[in-house]
N, C-alpha and C positions, 0 to 999 in steps of 0.2 A: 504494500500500500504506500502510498505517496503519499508525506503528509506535510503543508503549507503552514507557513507561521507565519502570523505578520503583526507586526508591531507600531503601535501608533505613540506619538511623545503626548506630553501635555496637553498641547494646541489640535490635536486630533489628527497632525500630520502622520502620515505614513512612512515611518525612518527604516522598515528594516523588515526584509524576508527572508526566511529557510524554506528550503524543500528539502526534504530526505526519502527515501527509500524509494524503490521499483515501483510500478503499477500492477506488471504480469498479470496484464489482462488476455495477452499475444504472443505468439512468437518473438521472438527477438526478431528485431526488423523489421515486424508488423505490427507491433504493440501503439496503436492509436490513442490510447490511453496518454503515453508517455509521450508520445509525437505531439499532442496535443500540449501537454503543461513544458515540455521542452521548447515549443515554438513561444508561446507565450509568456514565457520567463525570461528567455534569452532576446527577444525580441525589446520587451520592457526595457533589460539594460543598455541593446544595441539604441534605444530613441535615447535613454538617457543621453546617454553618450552625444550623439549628432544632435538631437534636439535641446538638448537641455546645456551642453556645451560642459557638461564634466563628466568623468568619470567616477562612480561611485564603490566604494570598496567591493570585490568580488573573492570570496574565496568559493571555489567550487572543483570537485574529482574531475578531473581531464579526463581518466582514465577507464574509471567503473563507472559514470556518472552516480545519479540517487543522491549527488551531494550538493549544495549552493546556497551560498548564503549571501544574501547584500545588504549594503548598508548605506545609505545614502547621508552625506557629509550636514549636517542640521549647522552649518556654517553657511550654505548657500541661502541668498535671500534675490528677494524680486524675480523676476521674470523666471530665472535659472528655477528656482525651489517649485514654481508657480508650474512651470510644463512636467517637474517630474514627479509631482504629485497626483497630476492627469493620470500622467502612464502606468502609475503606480496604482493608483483606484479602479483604472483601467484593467489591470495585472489581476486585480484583487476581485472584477467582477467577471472576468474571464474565466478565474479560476472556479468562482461561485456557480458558473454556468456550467464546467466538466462537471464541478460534482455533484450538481443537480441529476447530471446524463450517468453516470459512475460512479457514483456513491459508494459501491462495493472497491472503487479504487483510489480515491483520492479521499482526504481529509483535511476538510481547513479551520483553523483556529485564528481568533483576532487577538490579541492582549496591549494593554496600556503600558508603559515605562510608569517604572516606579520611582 
């Protein structure tokens, strides 16, 4: 199961996602499950990036995937913070859409910074 974390600071911004684990809903290489939450994770970061005009920390498995985590810099303000909060709500209802469809594969969690 794949399971999504995402974290909101004080102000209700969205600072921060994990995904962990497989889908194995499929074959490897046909797992639609995971096609899906890998496009739209990595996609999120890639606008960060070009749209938002930074880089936000990424640590994630190159190698086995099931790992990633991001963290998006709460020093960024105006326009920059403004578009990556888009993508990231975006990110956040995207995800709420696979698991509506996969339930049996995905799981997502919201939580506040303390």
């Amino acid at each position: 199961m794949i399971k999504a974390r995402f974290t909101r600071d004080v102000r209700g911004n969205l600072v921060r996602f994990a995904m962990t684990g497989h889908a194995d809903s499929g074959a490897y290489g046909q797992d639609i499950v995971c096609a899906a939450v890998s496009a739209v994770s990595i996609g999120a970061v890639n606008g960060i990036e070009a749209l938002a005009g930074f880089a936000p920390d990424v640590d994630a498995d190159e190698v086995n995937g099931g790992h990633l985590v991001v963290t998006v810099d709460q020093a960024q303000t105006g326009e920059s913070q403004h578009i990556a909060q888009i993508l990231l709500e975006n990110l956040l209802l995207s995800m709420q859409s696979i698991a509506e469809s996969y339930g049996d594969y995905v799981q997502i969690e919201t939580s506040n910074q303390s």
